[in-house]
N, C-alpha and C positions, 0 to 999 in steps of 0.2 A: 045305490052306491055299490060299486065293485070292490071286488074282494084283489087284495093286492098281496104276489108272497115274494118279499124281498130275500134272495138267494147270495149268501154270503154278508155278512155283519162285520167286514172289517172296516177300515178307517174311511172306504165310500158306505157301502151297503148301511153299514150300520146309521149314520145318520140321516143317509135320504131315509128311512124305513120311519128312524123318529120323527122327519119333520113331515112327512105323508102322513103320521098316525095323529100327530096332533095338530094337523091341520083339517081331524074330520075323518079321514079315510079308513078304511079297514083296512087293517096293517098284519100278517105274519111273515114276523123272518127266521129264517133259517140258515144254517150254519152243523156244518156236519161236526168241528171240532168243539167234541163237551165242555175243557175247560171254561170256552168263552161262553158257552148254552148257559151253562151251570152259575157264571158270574151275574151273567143279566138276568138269569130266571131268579138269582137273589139279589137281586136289584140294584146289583150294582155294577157301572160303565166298566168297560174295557179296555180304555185310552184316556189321557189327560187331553179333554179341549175345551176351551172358553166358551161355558153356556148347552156344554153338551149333557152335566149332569141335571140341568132346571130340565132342557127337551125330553132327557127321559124319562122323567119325573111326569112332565106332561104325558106324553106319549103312552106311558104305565096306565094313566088315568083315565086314558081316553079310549083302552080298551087293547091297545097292541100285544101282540103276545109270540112267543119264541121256540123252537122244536127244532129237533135235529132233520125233517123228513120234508119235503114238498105235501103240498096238500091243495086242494082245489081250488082252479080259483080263476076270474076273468083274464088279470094281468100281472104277468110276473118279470121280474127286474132283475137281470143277474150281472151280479156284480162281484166278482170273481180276478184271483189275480193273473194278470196277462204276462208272463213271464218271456224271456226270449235265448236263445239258443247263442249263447257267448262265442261258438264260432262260428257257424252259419250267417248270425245276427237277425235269423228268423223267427218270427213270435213261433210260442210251443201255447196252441188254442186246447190244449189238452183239459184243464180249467172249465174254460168256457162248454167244451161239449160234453164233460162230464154233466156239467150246470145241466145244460139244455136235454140231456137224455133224463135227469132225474124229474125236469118239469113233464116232460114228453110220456113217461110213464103212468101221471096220472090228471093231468087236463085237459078239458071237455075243450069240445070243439069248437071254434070259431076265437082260442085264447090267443091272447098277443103277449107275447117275449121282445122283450126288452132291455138291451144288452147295454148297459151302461159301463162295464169294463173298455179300454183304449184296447183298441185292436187296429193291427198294421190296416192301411187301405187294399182291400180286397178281399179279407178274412172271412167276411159275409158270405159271399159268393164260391168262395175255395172251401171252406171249412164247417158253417154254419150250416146252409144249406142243402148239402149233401146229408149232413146227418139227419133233419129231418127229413128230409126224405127217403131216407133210408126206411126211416118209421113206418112210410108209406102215410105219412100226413102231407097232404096239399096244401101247397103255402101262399096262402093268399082268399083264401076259404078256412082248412082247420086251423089253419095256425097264421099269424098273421105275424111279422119278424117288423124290429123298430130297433134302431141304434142310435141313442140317446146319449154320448160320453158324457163325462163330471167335468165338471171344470171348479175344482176345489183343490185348495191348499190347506195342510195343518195350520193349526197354527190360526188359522181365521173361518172354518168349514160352517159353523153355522152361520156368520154373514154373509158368506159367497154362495152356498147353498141358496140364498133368500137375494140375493139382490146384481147375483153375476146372470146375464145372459147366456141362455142356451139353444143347442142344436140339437133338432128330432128328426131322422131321418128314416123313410118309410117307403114303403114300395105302394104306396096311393094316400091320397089326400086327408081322404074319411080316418084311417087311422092314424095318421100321424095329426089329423086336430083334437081326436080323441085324445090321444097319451098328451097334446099339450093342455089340455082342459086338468089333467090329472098331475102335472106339474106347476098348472096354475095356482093350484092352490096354496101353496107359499110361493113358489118363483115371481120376487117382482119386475126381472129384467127381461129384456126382451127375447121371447123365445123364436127362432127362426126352425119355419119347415122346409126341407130338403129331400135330397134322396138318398137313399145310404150310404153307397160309394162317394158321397160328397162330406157325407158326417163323419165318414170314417178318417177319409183325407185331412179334414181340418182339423178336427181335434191333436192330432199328430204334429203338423204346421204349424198350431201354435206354440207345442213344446218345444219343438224343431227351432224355432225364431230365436227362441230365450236363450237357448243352449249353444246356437250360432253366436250370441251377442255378448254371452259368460267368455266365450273362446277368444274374443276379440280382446275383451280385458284381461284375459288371463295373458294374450299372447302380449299385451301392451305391459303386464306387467314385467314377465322375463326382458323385453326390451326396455325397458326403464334402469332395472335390474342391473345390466350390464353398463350402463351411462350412470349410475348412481344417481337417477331422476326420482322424483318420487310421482309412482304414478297414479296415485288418488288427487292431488293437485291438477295434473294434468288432464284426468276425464271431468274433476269438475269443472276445470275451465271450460274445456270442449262441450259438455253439456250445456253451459251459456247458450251456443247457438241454438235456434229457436228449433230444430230439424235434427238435432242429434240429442241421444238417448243410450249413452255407452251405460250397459250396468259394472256391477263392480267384482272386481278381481277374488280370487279365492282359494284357498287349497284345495278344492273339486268342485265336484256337482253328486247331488245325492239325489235321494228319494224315488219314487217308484214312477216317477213320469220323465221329467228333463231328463235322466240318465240314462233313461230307457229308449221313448218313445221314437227320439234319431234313430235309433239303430233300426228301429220294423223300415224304415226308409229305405237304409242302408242296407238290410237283405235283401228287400224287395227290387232293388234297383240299381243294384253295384255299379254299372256303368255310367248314373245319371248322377249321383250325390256325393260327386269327390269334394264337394265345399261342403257338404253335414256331414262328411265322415271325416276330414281334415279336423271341424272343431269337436267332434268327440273325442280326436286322439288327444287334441291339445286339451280339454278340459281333463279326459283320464291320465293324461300326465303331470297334473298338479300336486297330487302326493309324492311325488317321487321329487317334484320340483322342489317342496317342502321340503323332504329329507336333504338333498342337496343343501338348502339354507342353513339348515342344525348344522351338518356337516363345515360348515364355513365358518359358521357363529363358534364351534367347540375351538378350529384352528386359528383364528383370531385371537380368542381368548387363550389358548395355548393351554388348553384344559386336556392332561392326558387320559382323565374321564370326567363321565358327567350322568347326572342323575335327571334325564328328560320326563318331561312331565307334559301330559297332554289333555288341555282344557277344553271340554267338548266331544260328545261319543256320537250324537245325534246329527242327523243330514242338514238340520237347520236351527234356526234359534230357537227356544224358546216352544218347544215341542219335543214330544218322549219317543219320535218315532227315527229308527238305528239304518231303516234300509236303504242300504247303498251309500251311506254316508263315505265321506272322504276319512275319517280316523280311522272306519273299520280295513277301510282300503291301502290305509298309511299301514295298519298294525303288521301285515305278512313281512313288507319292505322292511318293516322293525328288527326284525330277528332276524337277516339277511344280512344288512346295512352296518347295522351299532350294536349288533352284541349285546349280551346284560339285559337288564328288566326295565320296563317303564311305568312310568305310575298314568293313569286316568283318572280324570275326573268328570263328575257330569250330574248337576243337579236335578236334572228331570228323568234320569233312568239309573238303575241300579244294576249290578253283577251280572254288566254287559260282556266286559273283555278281562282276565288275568292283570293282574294288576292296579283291578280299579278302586280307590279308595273312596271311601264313602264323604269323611269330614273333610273340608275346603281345607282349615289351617292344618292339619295332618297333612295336606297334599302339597301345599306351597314349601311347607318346612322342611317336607324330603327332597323336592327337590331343586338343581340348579341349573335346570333351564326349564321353561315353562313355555309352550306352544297354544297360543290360540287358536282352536280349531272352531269354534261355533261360538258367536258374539251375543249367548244368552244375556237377558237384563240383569240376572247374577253377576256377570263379570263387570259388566258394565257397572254395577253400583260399589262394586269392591274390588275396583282397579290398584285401588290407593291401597292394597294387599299385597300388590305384586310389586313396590316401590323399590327394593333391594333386592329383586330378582333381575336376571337377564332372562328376556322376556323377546319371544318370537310372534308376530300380533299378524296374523294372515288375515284378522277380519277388519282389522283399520279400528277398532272399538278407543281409541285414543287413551292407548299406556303409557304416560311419559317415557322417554327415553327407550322405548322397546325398539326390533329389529323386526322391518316389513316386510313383506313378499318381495 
């Protein structure tokens, strides 16, 4: 059995590390920031996710274990956050080659690295590469390189973990059926081998696809908008057809993939992706489209102030995770826009943004307009709270008488 050191323990790392450990494997992860060492080393998770406190539980028992330090080992996974450069729009691999110098410093020869972080198509070959060889390690003998993406959502990580299809992409055969043997053992979907500049491209394309098809509804919403159509009736008509598949309209796009992942495109290729960067601008312009609604809804009502209140801090439902969310992105346009304080609310995270009040009926009570920004099953079961409110419903979660996108 190979020794496996899973490098960085956030919302990837941390649960391929559990379900590799208690599926049998020798498991160390690592993670340079103590607070999180320090949680898990007292046993307890890092994050709210469905089924992730039993995996631990398991994983604990089956021998896994946590350190701030690389340590030695056959196969190491880093999974590290890929951040990208908001002007340029070029990934900043700075992350990742930290990752790979701290593996590079102390395993033996013939190890395979395993870059499970989204990295732009190319990053391998530009960034990765050069650094080990810097080391003066030969890659393809000492070190053997394998780009493996996640293809997981909050929100659902340990099912898709186990039953989404994956891509291993490798620079020969033998290792890349190796690493799929070693994700065999939970992956029950279909794992496809490749070559890395092909794994890197897809994993990208597929967030690319989603974030295209957000823009389309987003832009279908403003045009409804101005027609006073309503345009969740109208995509699900259009979905009838057997060949269309509009998703649904919203006040952004969050989270650390769809928001991100177009843009490594769009550096890498400025003159090729004027239809992925057109729907990035249209998706990054739905906060401000939001604002404009309040704006309209206060002058209708002829309210010479108002006490907005905004339901939802997190990028999606029903998950604690804030990055890149649409509220955090609404909040700067807050204090530009409308002046005065806002109140936040958000059941699944705490003493996120100034303002955020902890109890639900404290938050409806203060205030007199209410914004849905994230259609948690919270709101959803206590809609019938916001009944004498005016009420701005951006997720469609069916408020009577609310004001839509």
């Amino acid at each position: 059995m190979d020794k496996i050191c899973v490098v960085g323990l956030g919302y990837i790392g941390l649960p391929t590390a559990l379900m590799l450990a208690a599926n049998g494997e020798q498991v160390v992860g690592v993670d340079k920031d103590s607070d999180l060492l320090a949680k898990l080393l007292d046993g307890k998770i890092t994050f709210e996710e469905d089924g992730l406190e039993e995996l631990f539980k398991s994983a604990v028992k089956c021998g896994i274990s946590f350190q701030s330090a690389c340590t030695a080992a056959e196969i190491y996974i880093i999974a590290v956050p890929t951040p990208f450069d908001k002007i340029t729009k070029k990934i900043d691999p700075a992350y990742v080659i930290t990752a790979i110098d701290s593996v590079l410093d102390i395993c033996p020869k013939g190890s395979i690295i395993v870059i499970e972080s989204t990295v732009s198509p190319g990053t391998i070959d530009k960034f990765v590469r050069p650094a080990v060889a810097a080391r003066e390690f030969a890659i393809g003998s000492d070190i053997h390189l394998v780009h493996a993406p996640e293809r997981i959502i909050p929100g659902n990580m340990i099912a898709e973990l186990r039953d989404n299809a994956r891509t291993i992409g490798a620079d020969s055969p033998e290792i890349a059926e190796k690493i799929r043997q070693m994700y065999a053992t939970f992956c029950k979907g279909e794992i496809v081998l490749t070559d890395i500049r092909t794994a890197e491209i897809t994993k990208v394309v597929e967030n690319t696809y989603r974030d295209i098809n957000i823009a389309f509804a987003n832009e279908l919403a403003k045009i409804c908008r101005q027609d006073n159509l309503n345009v969740y009736e109208i995509i699900k008509i259009a979905n009838m057809h057997p060949r269309v598949a509009i998703l649904q309209p919203g006040p952004g796009v969050g989270g650390h993939c769809i928001s991100v992942d177009p843009w490594f495109l769009v550096g890498d290729y400025p003159q090729l992706s004027l239809l992925i960067h057109e729907a990035r601008k249209i998706n990054d312009s739905m906060p401000t489209f939001v604002l404009s609604r309040i704006q309209d809804i206060i002058a209708e009502k002829s309210m010479k102030s108002a006490k907005i209140g905004f339901y939802g801090i997190t990028y999606k439902e029903d998950v604690d995770d804030t990055r890149e969310s649409p509220t955090l992105q609404l909040y700067d346009l807050l204090k530009l826009h409308l002046g005065g304080s806002a109140a936040f609310y958000d059941p699944m995270c705490e003493n996120v943004l100034p303002g955020q009040i902890a109890d639900f009926a404290e938050f409806v009570a203060v205030c007199d307009i209410i914004v849905v920004m994230v259609g948690h099953s919270h709101i959803r079961q206590n809609k019938a709270k916001l009944a004498d409110k005016i009420v701005l419903d951006t997720r469609n979660v069916g408020i009577d008488g609310a004001y839509q996108l």
